[in-house]
C-alpha positions as CSV (number, residue, x, y, z in Angstrom):
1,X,35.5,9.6,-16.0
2,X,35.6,12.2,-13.4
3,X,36.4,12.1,-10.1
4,X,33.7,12.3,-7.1
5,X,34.3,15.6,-4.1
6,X,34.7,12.9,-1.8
7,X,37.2,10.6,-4.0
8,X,39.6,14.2,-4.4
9,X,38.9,15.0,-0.8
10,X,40.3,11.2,0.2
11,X,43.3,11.3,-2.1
12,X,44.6,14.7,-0.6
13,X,43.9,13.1,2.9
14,X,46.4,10.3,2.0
15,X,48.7,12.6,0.0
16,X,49.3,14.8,3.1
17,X,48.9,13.1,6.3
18,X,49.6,10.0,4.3
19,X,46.3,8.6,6.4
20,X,44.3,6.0,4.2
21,X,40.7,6.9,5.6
22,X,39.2,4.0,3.6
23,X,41.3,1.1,6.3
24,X,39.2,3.5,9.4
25,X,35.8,2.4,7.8
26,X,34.1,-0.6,9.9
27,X,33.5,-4.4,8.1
28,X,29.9,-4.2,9.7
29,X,27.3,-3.7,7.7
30,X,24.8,-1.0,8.4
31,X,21.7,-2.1,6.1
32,X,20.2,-4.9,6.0
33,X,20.7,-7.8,3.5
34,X,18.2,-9.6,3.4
35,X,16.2,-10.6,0.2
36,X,13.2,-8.3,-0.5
37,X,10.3,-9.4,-2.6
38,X,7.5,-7.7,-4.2
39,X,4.3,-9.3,-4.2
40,X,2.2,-10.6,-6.9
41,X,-0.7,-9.7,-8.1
42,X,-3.0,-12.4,-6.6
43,X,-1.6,-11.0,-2.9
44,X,-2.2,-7.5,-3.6
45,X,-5.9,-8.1,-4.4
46,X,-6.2,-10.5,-1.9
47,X,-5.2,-8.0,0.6
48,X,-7.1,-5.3,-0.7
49,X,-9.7,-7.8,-0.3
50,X,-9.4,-8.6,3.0
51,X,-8.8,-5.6,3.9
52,X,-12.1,-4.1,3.7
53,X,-14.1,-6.9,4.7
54,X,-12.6,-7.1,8.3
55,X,-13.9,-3.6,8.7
56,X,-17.2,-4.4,8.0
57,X,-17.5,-7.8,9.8
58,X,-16.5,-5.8,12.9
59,X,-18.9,-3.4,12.5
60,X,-21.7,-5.5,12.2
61,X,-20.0,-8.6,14.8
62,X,-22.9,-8.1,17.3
63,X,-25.7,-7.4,15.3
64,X,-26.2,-10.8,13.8
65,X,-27.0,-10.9,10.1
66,X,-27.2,-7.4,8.4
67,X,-28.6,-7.2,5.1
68,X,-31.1,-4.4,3.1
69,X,-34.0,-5.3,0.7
70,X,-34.9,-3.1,-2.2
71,X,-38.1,-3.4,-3.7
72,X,-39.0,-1.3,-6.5
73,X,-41.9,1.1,-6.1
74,X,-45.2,0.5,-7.3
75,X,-47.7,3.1,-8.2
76,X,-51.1,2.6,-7.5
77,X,-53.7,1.3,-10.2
78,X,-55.5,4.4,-11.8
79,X,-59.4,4.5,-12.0
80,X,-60.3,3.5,-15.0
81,X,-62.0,6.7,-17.1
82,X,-65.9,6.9,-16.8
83,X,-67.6,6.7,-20.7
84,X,-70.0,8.6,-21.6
85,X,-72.6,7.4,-24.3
């Protein structure tokens, strides 16, 4: 396998100086380490859920009960023809 820029670049450090840059690294850890999880389906729709329906319970907090009735139209009875006989 090849050799990494930095890998050559650490070797000629040690082969010249004879200083082993690798021992000047820190033992702390500078990410964290803690387990991640992703979340399941059921959460994901639940929060897409939920999402959306705390916006519109604010909207409508201090209105009372909001709700819209559609009633379809109704066209008015046509006179009937007049006969002639």
């Amino acid at each position: 396998m090849a050799k990494t820029k930095a890998k050559k670049q650490r070797e000629h450090l040690l082969r010249t100086t004879k200083r082993d840059v690798t021992s000047s690294r820190g033992t702390e850890i500078d990410f964290s380490t803690h387990v991640r999880k992703t979340k399941t389906k059921v959460e994901k729709i639940k929060k897409n859920q939920t999402k959306h329906k705390k916006r519109i319970l604010q909207e409508y907090k201090n209105e009372g009960d909001a709700f819209c009735i559609f009633m379809p139209r109704v066209s008015p009875p046509t006179p009937a023809k007049a006969q002639i006989i």
